[in-house]
N, C-alpha and C positions, 0 to 999 in steps of 0.2 A: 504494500500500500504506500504510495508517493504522500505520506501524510508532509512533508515539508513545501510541497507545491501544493497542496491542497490549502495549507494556510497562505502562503501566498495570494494564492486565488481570493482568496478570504479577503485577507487585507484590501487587494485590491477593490474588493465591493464594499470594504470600511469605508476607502478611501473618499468614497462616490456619495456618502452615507453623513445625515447628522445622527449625532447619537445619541432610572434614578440610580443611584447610586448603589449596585446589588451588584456581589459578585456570584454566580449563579450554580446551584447543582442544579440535576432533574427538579422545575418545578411546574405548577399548576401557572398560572400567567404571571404573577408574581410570587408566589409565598413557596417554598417547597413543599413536593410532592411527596408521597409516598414509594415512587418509582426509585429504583436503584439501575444503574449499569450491571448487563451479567458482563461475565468476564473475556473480556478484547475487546467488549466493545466501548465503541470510542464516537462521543457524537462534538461536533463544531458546531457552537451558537454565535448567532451575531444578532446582536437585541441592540437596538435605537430606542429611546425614548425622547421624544421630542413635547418642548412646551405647546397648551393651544393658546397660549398668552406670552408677549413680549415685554409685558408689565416688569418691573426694576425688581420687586418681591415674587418673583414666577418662579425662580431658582433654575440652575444651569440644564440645559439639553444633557444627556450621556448617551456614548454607545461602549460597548464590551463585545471585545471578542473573547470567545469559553473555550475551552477543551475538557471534555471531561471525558473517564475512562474509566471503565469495570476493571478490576483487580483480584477477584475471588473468583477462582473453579469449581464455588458450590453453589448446585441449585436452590437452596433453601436457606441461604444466607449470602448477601451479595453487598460488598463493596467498592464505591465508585472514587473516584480524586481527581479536583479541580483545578485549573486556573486561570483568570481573568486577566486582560489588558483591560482597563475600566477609565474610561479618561470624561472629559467634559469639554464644554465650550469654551472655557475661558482661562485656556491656555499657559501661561508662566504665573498669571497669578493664584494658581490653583494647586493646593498639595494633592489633591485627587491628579491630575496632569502631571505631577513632579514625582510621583510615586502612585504609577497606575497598577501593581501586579497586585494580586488579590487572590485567596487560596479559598480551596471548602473540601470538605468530605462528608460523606453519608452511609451507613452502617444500615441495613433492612431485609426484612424477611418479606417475600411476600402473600401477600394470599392464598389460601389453602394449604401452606406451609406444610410438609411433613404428614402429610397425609392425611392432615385435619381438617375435613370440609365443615366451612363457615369461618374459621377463622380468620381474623382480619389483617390487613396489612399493619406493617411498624415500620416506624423507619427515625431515624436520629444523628446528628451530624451537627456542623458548624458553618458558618460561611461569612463572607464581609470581613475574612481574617486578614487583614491589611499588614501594610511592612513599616506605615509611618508613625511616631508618637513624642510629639513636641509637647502634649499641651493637650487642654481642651481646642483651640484653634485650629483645625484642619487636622486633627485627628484625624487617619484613614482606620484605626483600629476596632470597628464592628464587635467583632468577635463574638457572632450571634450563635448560640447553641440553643438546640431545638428538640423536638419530639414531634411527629404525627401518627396519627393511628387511620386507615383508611378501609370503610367497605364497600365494595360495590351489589347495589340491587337491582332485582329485577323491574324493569323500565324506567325506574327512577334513576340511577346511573349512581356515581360511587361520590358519599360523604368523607370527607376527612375532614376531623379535630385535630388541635396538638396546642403548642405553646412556644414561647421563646422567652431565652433572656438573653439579653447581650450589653456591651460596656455601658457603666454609665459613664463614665469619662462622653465618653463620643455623642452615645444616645440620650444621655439627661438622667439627673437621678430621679429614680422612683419612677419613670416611664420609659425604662428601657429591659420592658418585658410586654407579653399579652397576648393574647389569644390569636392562633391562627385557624381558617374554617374553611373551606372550599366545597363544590359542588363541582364534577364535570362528567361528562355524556359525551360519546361516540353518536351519530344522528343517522344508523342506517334507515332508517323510514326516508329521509331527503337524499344521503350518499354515504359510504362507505369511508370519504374521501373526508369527512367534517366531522369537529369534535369543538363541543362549548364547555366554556368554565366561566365561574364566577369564584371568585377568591374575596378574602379578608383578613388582611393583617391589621390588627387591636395594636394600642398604643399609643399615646398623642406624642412620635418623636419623628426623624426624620422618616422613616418606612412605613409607616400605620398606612393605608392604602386599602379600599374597594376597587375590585378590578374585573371587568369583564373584556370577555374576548373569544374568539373562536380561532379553530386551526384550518388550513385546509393541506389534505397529503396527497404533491404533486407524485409523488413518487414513493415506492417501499421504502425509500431511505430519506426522501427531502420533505420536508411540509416547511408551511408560512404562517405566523399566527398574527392576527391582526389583534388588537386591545385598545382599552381606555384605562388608567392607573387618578382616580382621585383622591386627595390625601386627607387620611384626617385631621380633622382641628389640631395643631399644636399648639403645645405651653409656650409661654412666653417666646424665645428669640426659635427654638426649635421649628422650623416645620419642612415639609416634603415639597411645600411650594403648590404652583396652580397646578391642575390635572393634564396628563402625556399621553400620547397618542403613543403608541408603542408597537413595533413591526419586530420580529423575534424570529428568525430564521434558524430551522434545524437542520444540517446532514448527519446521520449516522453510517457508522462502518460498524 
């Protein structure tokens, strides 16, 4: 597999690309998923979020490019490992642009685990693990650790709960935790090829976010997922800014 001209390629459609501030595992349109990489595989994101406001308080455009990759030879326990180039609009004056690498991992069982019908998915990890730490000022240091639990039902499609906490340095104290909840459906009734989610990440700090969006799979290995990301109310100087219009390109190998 020519993965190093595959990223090129990649970059090159950065290039062409504007592009919140997440450095990304397997997730639902924002929040992670319950989904894990089995092992070799390797999928390439390239997620934009762009503002629908050019307002002074809208906060920076981002894009990231992902690489993430299965690491475990077992079917009933599957770990994945990240990493992001996560930069922004506003270039030298930005510690997000001066220190764009960004790490995550994720640890999950899946569904029906071990021969146990009904059981639900788990999955638990980190991510937004930055390299920079000056200060509360331009902190890139997230360091969000998490929990989801996911099931999926008949025609209603698959619930996940879970939670997070992550720095208060970065995220604010006493609001850098809270609920995360998603809904999403596969839509074989319209195409085989579409998949909707709604997400919500709790919290009034830079990430809290309602998010809808759907996918479409041009291909067994490419899909495009279109979104809206709106933030929630933040405390005082904290907030996630106006709401992003968000384009999230997968390939997997």
């Amino acid at each position: 597999m020519k993965l190093g001209r595959i990223l090129a390629a990649t970059c090159a459609v950065l290039a062409l690309a504007s592009g919140v501030a997440m450095a990304t595992p397997s997730t639902q349109i924002w929040i992670p998923s319950s989904d894990v990489k089995g092992f070799k595989e390797v999928n390439i994101g390239v997620d934009n979020y762009i503002r629908f406001s050019d307002a002074a308080n809208a906060g920076p455009n981002y894009y990231d490019l992902g690489v993430t990759v299965g690491v475990l030879p077992l079917e009933n326990f599957k770990l994945e490992l990240g990493v992001d180039y996560l930069t922004d609009n506003l270039g030298g004056s930005s510690n997000q642009a001066k220190h764009p690498f960004m790490f995550n991992f994720k640890a999950g069982i899946p569904e029906d685990a071990f021969g146990i019908k009904g059981m639900p998915a788990i999955a638990a990890g980190m991510y937004n693990i930055g390299t920079f730490d000056r200060g509360v000022s331009g902190n890139t240091m997230q360091n969000i650790a998490y929990g989801v639990v996911a099931k999926t039902f008949p025609i209603i499609g698959r619930i996940s709960l879970g939670g997070y906490n992550g720095a208060e340095k970065q995220l604010g104290e006493k609001i850098n935790n809270g609920l995360l909840a998603s809904w999403d459906r596969s839509m074989p009734e319209i195409s085989d090829k579409l998949w909707l989610a709604v997400d919500y990440m709790g919290g009034r700090n830079y990430n809290g976010a309602v998010s809808v969006g759907g996918s479409w799979a041009f291909s067994k290995n490419t899909s495009l997922l279109v979104g809206v990301n709106v933030y929630n109310p933040a405390q005082e100087t904290l907030t996630g800014g106006k709401p992003t219009f968000t384009t999230q390109l997968d390939i997997n190998f």
